[in-house]
C-alpha positions as CSV (number, residue, x, y, z in Angstrom):
1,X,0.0,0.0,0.0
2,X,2.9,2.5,0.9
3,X,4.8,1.7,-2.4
4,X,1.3,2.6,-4.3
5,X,1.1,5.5,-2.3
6,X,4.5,6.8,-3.4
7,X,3.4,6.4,-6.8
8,X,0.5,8.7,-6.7
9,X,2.2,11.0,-5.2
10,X,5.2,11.1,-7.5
11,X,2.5,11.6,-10.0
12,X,1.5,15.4,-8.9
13,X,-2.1,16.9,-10.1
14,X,-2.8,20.2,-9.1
15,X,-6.7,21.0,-9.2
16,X,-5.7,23.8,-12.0
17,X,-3.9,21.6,-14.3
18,X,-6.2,19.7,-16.1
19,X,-3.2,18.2,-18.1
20,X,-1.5,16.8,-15.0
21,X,-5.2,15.7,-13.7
22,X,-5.3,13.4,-16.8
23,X,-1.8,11.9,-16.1
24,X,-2.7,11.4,-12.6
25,X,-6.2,9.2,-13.6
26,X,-4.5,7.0,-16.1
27,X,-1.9,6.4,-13.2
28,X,-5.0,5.5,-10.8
29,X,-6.7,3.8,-13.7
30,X,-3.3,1.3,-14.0
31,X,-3.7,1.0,-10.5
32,X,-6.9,0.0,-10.0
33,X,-6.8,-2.3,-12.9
34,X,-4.1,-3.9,-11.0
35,X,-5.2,-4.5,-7.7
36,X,-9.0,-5.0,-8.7
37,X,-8.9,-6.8,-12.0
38,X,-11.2,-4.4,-13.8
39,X,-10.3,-1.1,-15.6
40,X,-12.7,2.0,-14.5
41,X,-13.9,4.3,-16.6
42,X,-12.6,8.0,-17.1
43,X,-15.5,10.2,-17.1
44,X,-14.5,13.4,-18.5
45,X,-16.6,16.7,-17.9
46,X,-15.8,20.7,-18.6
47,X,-12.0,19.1,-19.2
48,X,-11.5,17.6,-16.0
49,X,-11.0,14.1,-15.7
50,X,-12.7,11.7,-12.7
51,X,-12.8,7.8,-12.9
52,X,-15.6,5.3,-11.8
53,X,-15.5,1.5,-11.3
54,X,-19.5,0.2,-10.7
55,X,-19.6,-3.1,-9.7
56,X,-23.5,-4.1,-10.4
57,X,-26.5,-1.9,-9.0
58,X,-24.5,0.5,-6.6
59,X,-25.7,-0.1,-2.5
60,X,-22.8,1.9,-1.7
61,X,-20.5,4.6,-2.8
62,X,-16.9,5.1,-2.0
63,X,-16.2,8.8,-2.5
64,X,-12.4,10.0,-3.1
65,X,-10.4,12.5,-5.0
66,X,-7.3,12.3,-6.6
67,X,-6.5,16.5,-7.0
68,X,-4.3,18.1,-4.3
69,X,-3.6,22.0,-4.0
70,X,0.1,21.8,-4.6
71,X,1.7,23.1,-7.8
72,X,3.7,20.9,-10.0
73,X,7.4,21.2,-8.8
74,X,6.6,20.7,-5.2
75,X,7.8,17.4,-4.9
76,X,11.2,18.8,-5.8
77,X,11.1,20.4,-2.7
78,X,8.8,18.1,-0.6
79,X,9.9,14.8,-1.9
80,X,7.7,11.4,-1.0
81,X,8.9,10.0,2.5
82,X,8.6,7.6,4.8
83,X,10.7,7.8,8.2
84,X,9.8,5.9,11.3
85,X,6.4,5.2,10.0
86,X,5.9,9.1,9.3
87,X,5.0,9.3,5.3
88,X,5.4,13.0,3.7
89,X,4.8,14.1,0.4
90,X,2.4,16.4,-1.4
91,X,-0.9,15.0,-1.4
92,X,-0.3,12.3,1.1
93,X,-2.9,13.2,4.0
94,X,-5.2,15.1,1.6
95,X,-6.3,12.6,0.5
96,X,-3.9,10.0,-1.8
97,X,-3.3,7.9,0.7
98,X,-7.2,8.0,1.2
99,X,-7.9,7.2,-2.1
100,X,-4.9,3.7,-2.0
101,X,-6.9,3.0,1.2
102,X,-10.0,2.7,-0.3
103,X,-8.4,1.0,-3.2
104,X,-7.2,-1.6,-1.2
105,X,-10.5,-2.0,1.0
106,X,-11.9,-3.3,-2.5
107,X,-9.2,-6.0,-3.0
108,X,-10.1,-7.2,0.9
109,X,-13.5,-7.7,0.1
110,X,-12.2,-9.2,-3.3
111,X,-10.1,-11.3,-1.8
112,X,-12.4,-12.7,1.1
113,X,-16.1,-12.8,-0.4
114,X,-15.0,-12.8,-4.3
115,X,-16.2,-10.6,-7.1
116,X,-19.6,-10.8,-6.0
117,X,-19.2,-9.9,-2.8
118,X,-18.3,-6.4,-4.2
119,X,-21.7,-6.1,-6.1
120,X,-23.9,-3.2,-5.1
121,X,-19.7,-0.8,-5.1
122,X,-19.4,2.0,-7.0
123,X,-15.9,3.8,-6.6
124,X,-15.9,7.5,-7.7
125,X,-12.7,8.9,-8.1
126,X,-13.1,12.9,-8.9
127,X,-10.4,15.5,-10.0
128,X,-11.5,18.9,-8.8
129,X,-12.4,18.3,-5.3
130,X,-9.9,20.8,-4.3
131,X,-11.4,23.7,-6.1
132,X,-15.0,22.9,-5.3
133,X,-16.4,20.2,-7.2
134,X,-17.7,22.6,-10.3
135,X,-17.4,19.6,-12.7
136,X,-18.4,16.9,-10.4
137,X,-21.0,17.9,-8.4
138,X,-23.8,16.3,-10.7
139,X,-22.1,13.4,-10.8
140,X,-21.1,12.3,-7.2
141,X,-25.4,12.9,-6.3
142,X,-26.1,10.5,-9.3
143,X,-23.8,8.3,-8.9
144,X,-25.0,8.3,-4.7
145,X,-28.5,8.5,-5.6
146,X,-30.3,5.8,-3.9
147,X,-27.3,4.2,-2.1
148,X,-27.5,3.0,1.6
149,X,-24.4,4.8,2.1
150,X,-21.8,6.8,1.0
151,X,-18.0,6.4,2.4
152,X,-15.9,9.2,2.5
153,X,-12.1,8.8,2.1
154,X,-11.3,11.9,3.1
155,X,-8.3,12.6,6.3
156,X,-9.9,12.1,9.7
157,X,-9.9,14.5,12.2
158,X,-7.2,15.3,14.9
159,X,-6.6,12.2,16.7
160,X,-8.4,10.0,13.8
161,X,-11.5,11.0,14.3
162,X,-14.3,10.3,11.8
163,X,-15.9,12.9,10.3
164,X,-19.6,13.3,11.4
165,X,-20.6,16.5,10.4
166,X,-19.1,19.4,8.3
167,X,-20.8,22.9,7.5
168,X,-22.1,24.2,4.4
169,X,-20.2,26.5,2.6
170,X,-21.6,29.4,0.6
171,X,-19.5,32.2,-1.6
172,X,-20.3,35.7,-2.5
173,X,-19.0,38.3,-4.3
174,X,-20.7,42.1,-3.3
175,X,-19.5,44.5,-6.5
176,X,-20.4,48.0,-5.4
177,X,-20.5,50.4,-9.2
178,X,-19.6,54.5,-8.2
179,X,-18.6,57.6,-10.3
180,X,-14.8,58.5,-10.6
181,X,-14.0,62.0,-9.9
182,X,-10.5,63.4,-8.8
183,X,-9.9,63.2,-4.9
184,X,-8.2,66.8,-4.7
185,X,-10.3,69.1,-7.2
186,X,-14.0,67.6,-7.1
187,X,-14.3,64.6,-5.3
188,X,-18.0,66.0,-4.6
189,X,-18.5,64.9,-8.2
190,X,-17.2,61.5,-7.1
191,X,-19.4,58.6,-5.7
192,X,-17.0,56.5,-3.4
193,X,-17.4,52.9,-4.0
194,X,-15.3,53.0,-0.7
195,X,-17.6,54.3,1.7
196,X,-20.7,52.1,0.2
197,X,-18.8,48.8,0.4
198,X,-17.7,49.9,3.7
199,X,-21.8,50.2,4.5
200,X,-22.4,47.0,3.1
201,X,-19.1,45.0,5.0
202,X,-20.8,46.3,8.1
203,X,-24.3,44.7,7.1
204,X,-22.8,42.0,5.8
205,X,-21.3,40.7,9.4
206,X,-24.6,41.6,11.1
207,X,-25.7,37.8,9.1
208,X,-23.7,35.9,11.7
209,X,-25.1,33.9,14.1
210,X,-23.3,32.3,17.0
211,X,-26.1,30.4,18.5
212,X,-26.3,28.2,15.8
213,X,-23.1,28.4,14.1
214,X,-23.7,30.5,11.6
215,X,-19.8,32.2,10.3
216,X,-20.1,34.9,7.6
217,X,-16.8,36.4,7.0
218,X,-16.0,39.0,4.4
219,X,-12.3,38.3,3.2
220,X,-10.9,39.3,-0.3
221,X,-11.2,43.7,-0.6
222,X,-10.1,45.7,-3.5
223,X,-11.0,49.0,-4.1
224,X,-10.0,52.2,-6.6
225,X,-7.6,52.8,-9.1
226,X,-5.4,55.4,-7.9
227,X,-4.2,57.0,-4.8
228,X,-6.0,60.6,-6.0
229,X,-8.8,59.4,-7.7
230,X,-12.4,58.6,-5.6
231,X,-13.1,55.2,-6.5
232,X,-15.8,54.1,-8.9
233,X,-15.2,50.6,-8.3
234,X,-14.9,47.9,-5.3
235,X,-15.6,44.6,-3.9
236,X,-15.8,42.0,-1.4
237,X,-15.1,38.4,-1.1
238,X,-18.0,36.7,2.0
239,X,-17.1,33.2,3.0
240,X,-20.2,31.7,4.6
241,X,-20.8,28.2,6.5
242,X,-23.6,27.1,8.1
243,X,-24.2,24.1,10.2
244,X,-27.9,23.8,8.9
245,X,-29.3,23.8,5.8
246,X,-32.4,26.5,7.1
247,X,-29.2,29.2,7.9
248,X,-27.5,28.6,4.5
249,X,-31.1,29.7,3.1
250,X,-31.5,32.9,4.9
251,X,-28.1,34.2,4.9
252,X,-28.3,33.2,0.8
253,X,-31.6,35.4,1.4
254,X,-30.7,38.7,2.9
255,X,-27.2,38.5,0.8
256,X,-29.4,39.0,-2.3
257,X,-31.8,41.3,-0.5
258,X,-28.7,44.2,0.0
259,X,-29.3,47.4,-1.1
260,X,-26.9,50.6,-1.6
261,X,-27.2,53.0,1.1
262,X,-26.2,56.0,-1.2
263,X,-28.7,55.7,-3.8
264,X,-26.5,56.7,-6.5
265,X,-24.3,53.8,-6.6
266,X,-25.5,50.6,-7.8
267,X,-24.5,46.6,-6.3
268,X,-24.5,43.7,-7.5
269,X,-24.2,40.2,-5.6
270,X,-23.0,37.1,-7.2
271,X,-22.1,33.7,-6.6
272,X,-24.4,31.6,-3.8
273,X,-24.9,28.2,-2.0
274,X,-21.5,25.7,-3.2
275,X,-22.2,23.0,-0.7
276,X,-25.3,22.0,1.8
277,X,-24.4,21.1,5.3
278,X,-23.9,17.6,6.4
279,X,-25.7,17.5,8.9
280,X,-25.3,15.1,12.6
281,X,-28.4,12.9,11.4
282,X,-26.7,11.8,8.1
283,X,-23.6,10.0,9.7
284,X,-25.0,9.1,13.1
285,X,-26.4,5.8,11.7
286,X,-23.1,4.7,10.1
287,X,-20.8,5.8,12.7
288,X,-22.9,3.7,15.3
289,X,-21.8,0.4,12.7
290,X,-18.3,1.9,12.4
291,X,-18.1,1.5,16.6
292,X,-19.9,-1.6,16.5
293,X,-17.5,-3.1,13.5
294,X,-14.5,-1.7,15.1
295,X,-15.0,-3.2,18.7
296,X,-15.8,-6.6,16.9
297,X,-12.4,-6.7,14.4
298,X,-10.4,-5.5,17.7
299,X,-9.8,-2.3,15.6
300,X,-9.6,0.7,18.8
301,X,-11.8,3.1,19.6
302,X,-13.2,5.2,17.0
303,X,-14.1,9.2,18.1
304,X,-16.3,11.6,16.1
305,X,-15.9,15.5,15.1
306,X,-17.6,18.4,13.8
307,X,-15.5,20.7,11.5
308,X,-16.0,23.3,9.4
309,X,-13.9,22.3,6.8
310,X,-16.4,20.4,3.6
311,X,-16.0,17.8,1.2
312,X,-17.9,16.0,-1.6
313,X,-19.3,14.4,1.6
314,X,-21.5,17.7,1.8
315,X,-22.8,17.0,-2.0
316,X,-23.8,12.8,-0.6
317,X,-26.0,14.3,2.4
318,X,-27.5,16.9,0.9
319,X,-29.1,14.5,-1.5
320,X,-30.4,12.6,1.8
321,X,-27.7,9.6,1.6
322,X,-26.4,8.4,4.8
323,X,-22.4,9.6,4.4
324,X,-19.9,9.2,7.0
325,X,-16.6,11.2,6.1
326,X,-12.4,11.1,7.3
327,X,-12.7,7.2,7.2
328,X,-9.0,8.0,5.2
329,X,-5.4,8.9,6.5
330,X,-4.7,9.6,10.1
331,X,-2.6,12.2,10.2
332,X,-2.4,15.9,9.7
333,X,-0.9,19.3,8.2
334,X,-3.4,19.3,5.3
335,X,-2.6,21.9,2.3
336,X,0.6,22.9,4.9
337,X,4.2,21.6,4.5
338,X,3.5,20.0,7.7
339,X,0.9,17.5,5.6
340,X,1.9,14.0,7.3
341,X,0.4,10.4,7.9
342,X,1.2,7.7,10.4
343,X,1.9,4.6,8.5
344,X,0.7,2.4,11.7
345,X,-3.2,3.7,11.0
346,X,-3.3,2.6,8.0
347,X,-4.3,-1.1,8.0
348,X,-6.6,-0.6,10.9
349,X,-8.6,2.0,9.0
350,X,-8.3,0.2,5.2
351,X,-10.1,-2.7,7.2
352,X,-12.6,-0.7,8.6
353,X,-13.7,0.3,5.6
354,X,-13.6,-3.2,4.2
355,X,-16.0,-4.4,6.7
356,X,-18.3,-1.1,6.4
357,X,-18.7,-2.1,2.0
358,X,-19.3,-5.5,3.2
359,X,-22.0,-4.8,5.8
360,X,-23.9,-2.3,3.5
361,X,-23.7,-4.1,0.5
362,X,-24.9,-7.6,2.2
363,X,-27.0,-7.2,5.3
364,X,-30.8,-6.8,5.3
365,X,-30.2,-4.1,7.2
366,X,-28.5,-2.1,4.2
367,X,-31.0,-3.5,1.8
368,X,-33.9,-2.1,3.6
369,X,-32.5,0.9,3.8
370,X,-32.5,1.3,0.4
């Protein structure tokens, strides 16, 4: 596992690259292929690449992703590693090694039940997690619709944690559209794109709400041309998340419900809702099988987390499928030099997930659920 680890990381693929994306699936493809006997398919959309192997109906989907946010070059400086059982490398926690885990969960089942033992899998692979999931969004909810489950390979939490819920995310741009005039001679004549944003900023952070969670932050500014010049032009960046799917609709609500206070400039919002929350109730169900299997197969204790941090997880609940998330590397530092994972974790957590694709694809249980 650590030696195909090492060669998906060797093979970089920043989210931006769609060229290096490409190389980086046919490497996975060769992979797969290898270790499962059957070659998946590369699903091509807006020129990013994703694969997906379906064994029969899918029961249950195995969500990864195969981008990472470093640039090509990096390994140069942050070459693949693995010292005393601590493996390095660009891509390594978030989430390559996630994605060889859940390779290799496949060839357990394989290997103990046979090929139909892995009927009801569908293995999604996607290439532009990193970046949001603009070309794969529509396919990870049909590719989940209708599954008992969906497995997440992302990291785990601090401590290996599994992921039980993660907050919506929602972006915004506010464009505020004044009148140039010159700051020294008639800046009367001007209308300050400035001063309104600065209105709107103010409004904008009134949306927070602690009580339940609620984060809106305004982040990116830019403003004006020149230092002597009132500025006709500016805007601000609002990063939103949301714990529930009711707060991601009224902050969406009142972001498009702005209006100038100086009525002679104009706004204009854009952007809106990226990901739904997953929410406690999707993962509670799973997570109470994860404890169970892991007592049973003498695997530790498992622990559970909230973050605010989402995933293509977000896309599985929001579509009602049960989703339980960070069943991948244990480790930590992701898109940081620090990125690391503990070699020890990971057969524990590959046969976790073994036993999770078992149990939902056979048991009555996961069949009435369906």
């Amino acid at each position: 596992m650590l030696a195909d680890l090492e060669r998906l990381v060797n093979c970089e693929s920043p989210s931006h690259d769609f060229q290096a994306v490409a190389t980086s699936a046919n490497v996975i493809a060769d992979l797969i292929e290898e270790r499962l006997g059957q070659r998946p398919e590369t699903v091509e959309i807006g020129g990013c690449q994703h694969l997906r192997l379906r064994f029969g109906t899918p029961r249950v989907i195995v969500l990864t992703h195969h981008d990472t946010v470093w640039p090509r070059g990096t390994l140069a400086d942050i070459p693949f590693s693995n010292v005393d059982g601590l493996i390095r490398g660009p891509g390594c926690f978030d989430m390559k090694l996630g994605l060889v885990q859940a390779i290799h969960s496949l060839a357990v089942v394989l290997e103990r039940g046979g090929s139909q033992a892995l009927d009801g899998v569908n293995l999604l692979v996607t290439g532009d997690e990193e970046t949001g999931s603009a070309t794969s969004r529509a396919l990870i909810e049909s590719e989940a619709h209708g599954c008992a489950g969906a497995l997440v390979l992302e990291a785990a939490g601090d401590g290996g944690a599994l992921k039980i819920e993660r907050k919506g995310v929602s972006s915004y741009r506010v464009a505020v559209q004044g009148r140039a005039a010159h700051a020294g001679l008639e800046p009367e004549k001007g209308v300050n794109s400035s001063i309104e944003l600065a209105h709107q900023i103010l409004a904008i952070e009134t949306l927070a709400d602690a009580a339940t969670g609620t984060t809106v932050t305004p982040t990116t500014l830019s403003a004006g041309t020149t230092r002597n010049t009132v500025p006709a032009e500016a805007t601000i960046d609002v990063d939103v998340r949301v714990r529930i799917r009711v707060e991601q609709k009224r902050v969406d609500a009142a972001m498009r419900s702005l209006v100038p206070k100086n009525p002679a400039a104009t706004l204009s919002v854009s952007g809106g809702m990226n990901r739904p929350p997953m929410e406690r109730a999707s993962a509670v169900g799973l997570f109470d099988r994860a404890e169970r299997i892991a007592m049973r197969e003498g695997l530790g204790n498992l622990t559970a987390v909230a973050v605010g941090g989402a995933s293509d997880g977000n896309f599985t609940a929001g579509i009602g499928v049960p989703t339980l998330d960070g069943l991948g590397a244990v480790g930590g530092g992701a898109h940081a030099r620090s990125e690391h994972a503990l070699a020890e974790m990971v057969p524990p957590r590959t046969a976790l997930v073994a036993a999770l694709i078992e149990e939902l694809c056979g048991s009555p249980l996961a069949r009435q659920e369906r």
